[in-house]
Each structure stands twice: as C-alpha cells, then as structure tokens.
C-alpha positions in Angstrom: -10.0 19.2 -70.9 -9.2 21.6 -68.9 -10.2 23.4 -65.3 -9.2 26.9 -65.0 -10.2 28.7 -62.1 -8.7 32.1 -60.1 -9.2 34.4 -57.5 -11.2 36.6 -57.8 -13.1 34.6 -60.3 -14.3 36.5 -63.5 -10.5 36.6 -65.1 -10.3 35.8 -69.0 -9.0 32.6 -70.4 -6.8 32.6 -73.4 -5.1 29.4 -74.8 -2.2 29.5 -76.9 -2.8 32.9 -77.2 -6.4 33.3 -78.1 -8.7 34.6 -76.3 -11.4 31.6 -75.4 -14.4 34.0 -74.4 -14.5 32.4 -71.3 -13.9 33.8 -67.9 -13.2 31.7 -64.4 -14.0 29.5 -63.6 -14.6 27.3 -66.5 -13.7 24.4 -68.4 -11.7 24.1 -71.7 -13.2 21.1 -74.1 -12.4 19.4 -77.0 -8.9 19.3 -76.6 -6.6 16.4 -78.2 -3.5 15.2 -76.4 -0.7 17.3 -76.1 0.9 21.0 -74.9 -1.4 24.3 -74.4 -0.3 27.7 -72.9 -3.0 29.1 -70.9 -3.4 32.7 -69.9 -5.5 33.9 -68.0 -5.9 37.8 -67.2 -7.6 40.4 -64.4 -7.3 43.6 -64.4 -3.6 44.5 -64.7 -2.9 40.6 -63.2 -1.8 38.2 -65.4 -0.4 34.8 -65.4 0.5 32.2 -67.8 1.0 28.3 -67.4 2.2 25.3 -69.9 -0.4 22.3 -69.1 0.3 19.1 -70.6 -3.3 17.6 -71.3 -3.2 13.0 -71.4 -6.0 11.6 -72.4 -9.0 10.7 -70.4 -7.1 12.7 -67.8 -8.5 16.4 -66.9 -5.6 19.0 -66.4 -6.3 22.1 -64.0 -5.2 25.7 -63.4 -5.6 27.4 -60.7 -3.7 31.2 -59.7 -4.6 33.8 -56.8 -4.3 37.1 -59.3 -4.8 39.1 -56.4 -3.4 38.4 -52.9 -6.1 36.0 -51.0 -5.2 36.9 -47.5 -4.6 33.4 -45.1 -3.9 34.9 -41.5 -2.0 38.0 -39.9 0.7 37.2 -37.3 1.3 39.7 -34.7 4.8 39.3 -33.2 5.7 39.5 -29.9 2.3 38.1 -28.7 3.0 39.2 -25.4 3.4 42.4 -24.4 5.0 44.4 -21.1 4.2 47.5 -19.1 4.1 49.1 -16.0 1.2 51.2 -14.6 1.2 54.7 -16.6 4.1 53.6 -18.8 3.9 53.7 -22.4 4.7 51.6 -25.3 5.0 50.5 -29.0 2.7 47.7 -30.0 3.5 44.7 -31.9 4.4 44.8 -35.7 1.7 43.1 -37.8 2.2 41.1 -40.4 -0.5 40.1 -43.2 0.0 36.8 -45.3 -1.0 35.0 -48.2 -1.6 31.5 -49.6 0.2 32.2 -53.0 3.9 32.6 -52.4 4.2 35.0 -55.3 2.4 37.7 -52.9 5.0 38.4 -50.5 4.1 39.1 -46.7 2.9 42.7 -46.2 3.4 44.7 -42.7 0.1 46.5 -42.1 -0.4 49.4 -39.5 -2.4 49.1 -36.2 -4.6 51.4 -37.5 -5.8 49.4 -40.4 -7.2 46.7 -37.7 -9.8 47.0 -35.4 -9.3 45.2 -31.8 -11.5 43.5 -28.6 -9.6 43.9 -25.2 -11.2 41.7 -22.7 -10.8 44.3 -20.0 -9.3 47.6 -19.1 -5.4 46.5 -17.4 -4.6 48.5 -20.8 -5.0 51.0 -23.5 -4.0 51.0 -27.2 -3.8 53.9 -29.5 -3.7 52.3 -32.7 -3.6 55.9 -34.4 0.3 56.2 -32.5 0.6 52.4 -32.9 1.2 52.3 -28.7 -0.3 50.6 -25.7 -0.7 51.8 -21.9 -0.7 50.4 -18.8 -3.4 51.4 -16.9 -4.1 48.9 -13.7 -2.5 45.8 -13.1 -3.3 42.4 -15.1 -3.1 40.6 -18.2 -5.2 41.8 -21.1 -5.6 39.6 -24.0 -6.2 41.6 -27.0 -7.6 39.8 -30.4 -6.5 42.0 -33.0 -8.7 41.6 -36.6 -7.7 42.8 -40.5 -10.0 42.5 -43.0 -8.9 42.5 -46.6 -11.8 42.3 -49.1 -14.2 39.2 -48.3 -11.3 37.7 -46.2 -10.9 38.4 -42.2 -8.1 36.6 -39.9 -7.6 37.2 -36.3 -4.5 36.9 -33.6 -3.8 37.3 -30.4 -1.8 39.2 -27.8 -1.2 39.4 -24.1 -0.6 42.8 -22.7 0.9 42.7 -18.8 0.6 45.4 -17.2 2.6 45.8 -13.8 4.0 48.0 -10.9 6.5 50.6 -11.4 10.0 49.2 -11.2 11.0 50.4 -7.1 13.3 52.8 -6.7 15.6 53.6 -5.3 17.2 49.7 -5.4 14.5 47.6 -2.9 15.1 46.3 0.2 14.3 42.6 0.0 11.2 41.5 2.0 11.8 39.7 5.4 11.2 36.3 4.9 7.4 35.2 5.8 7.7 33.7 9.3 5.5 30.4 9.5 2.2 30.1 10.7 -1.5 29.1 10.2 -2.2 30.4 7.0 -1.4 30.2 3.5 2.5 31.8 2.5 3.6 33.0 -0.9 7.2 31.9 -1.3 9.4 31.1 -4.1 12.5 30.5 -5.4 14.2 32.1 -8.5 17.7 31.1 -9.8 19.3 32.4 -13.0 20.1 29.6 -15.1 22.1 31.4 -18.2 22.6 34.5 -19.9 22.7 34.8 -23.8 22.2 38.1 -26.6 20.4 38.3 -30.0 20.7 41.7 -31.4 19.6 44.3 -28.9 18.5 42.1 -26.2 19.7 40.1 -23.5 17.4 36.5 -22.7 17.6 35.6 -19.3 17.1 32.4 -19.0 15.9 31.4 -15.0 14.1 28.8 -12.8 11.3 29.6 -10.3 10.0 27.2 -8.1 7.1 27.4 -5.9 8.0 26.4 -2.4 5.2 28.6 -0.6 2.2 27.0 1.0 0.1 29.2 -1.2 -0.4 29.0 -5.5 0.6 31.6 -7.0 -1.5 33.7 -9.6 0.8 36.0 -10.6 4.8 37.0 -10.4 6.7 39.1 -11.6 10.9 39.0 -11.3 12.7 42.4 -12.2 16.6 41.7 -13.9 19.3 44.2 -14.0 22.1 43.5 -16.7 25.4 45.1 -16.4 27.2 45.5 -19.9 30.8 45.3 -20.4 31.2 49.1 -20.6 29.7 49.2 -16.9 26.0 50.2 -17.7 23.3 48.7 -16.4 19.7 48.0 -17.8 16.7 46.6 -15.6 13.4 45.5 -16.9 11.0 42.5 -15.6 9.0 39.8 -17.2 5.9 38.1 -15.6 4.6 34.4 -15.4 0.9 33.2 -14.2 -0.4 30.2 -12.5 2.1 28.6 -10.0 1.0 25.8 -8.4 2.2 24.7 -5.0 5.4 22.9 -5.2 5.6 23.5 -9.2 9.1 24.7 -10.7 9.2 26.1 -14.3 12.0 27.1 -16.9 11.3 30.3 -18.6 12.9 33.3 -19.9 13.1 37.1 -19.9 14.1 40.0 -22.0 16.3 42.8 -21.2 16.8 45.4 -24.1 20.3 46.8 -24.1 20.4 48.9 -27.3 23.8 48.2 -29.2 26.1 47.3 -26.3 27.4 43.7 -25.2 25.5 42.1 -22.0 28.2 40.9 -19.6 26.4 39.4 -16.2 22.7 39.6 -14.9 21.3 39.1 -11.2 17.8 39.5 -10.0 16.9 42.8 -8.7 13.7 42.1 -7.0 10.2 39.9 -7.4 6.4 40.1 -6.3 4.3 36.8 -5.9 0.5 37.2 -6.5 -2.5 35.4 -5.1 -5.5 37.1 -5.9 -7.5 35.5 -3.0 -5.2 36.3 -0.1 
C-alpha cells in the first residue's frame, strides 16, 4: 500500500497516470510488489514521485503543494535610535518547511505588531520606527499566512541625541557615601563587512553602583579622512562585571581606518 497525503489536503491522486478517484489523504491498496508513479495534483500545484512498494511494508508520500509557512525571521533583532530620530525597520523574512518554496521577504505592513511600551513608534505603512523617550521596547512582530501564524522578536533602543558640538568628558565622580556609576570601556579591535565598521570593545563595571543601562558613542575615521559616529547600547551591568561586545558604525562604501570612543552615559534607574 500506499499513504499519500499533502497540504492542503483535498489534492487528487493519480498512479501511473490514472486518476485513482481519491483525494488526500488516503491510502492506495491492493498493490503487488514493485515501481508506481504517483501524482498527486491541487489547483495549478502538481507533483510527482517514483515509490518503490516491498511487501508487507507500507510506502508513503507526502508534498506541501502550497507553501506551509514554519516561522518569520526579522533580521537585525535589535534596533537603534535616538529621541525624535527616524528609521527603517528590519527586513522580514517568511519561511517554509518544504525547500522547494523558497524564503519570501514580506512588508511590515502585511504584519501586525505588540510593543510593550511607548520608548518607540513604528509606521509599518513607511516600514520605519521612531524614537520617542528613552528605553528598550521589545516589539513581537506576527504574519499570518492562511491557518498558519509565527511570531519574532525585536528590541528597539531608543537613546539621547548624540552631543554636539564634541563633549567635554565628565569629571570623574569623587568618592563618597553613596552609590557611583563608573566604568571602563577599551576598544579591543576594529574590522568591516560591507558598509559597516564592528567595533569590537570591553566594558567593565568598576563603579560602586550596577548599571541598568549604557550607552558608548564611536567615531570612525576612514582612510579618505571622514568621519562617522553612531552608538550602541548594553543593559544590566553588575558591579565588578566586564563584558565583550560589539558595535556598528555604517560608513556607506568607504574603508574604516581607526576608531576611538567619543563619549558614554551609565544608567541606574534608581539613583
């Protein structure tokens, strides 16, 4: 015998070319040892297999005729701002169990979204996002595609306008009864794929004070002299604590050459 079944169900079953009058799923009976081309058709989806059927031993088909969605990935998952700045939003990507349907990109606008508070604003008409107050946002973005719905996640950071002209650096904290906010940041290496630059740096916590929230702003020079600054953020620094991490720095089409850190803000949301 043999077990044919598809998705969608309902698809017609032919074998060796004849039509069976059966439709998935279903079994085929009364079948002596051997070869058998089966066919099974939906619509204007079609797809044929050779199934070698051994006695006392059941052989099965079984084809997604129409994509069967199996989860959307949303790429970056993390997002940055700055207060009133604008933004595009990720790219989203729908995918599907049989490799024969190939990964779609689907528009913003085609999803619906929960934001667990208000740091941030998306238009998914313009495919954008808004800072609005500073925080992190997580954002669960949802695509539904017939009776299928998958889900992913993003972080939106939202943070202070970059200062300007170049800051002053703060005066070190002088010691004292209560709780300081002090780190250290080092650049550990500098590398390029495509347009941007990864700096790649250490932060270590040697306040008396955790930190909540920090964010380090990076200016790369480029070897025709131009410079680019942007920032990345980081949460949860416990006292003591040192972490590797990374940040981007888009530089269009031209060649990073050096980096050093322009300026930082540490964050503790009960001092």
């Amino acid at each position: 015998s043999i077990n044919v079944e598809t998705y969608p169900s309902g698809a017609e079953v032919f074998l060796n070319g004849s039509n069976t009058g059966k439709i998935t799923p279903c079994i085929i009976t009364n079948l002596v040892k051997g070869t058998y081309e089966v066919k099974v058709t939906f619509g204007d989806s079609s797809y044929t297999e050779t199934v070698i059927v051994h006695s006392g031993c059941p052989a099965s088909v079984y084809k997604d005729l129409l994509p069967r969605l199996e989860k959307i990935v949303v790429k970056p998952d993390i997002l940055y701002t700055k207060i009133g700045e604008t933004r595009d939003f990720s790219s989203i990507t729908a995918c599907y169990f049989d490799i024969d349907h190939n990964p779609e990109v689907i528009k913003l606008s085609d999803c619906s979204y929960a934001k667990d508070n208000g740091h941030a604003i998306i238009n998914s008409e313009k495919e954008t996002f808004t800072g609005i107050s500073k925080g992190q946002t997580k954002v669960t973005i949802s695509y539904t595609e017939r009776e299928f719905t998958k889900s992913d996640l993003v972080d939106i950071f939202v943070a202070i306008s970059i200062p300007s002209p170049e800051p002053t650096p703060e005066p070190e904290p002088e010691p004292g009864p209560g709780e300081i906010l002090k780190a250290y940041v080092v650049i550990t290496s500098l590398d390029q794929s495509l347009n941007y630059a990864w700096i790649y740096y250490e932060i270590e916590n040697i306040g008396s004070a955790d930190i909540d929230f920090y964010q380090i702003w990076f200016t790369v020079k480029c070897t025709d002299n131009s410079e680019y600054t942007d920032w990345t953020v980081g949460l949860d620094l416990k006292v003591g604590d040192k972490r590797n991490d990374f940040g981007l720095v888009d530089v269009g089409e031209k060649t990073a050459e050096s980096v050093k850190i322009k300026n930082w803000e540490l964050t503790n949301y009960d001092l």
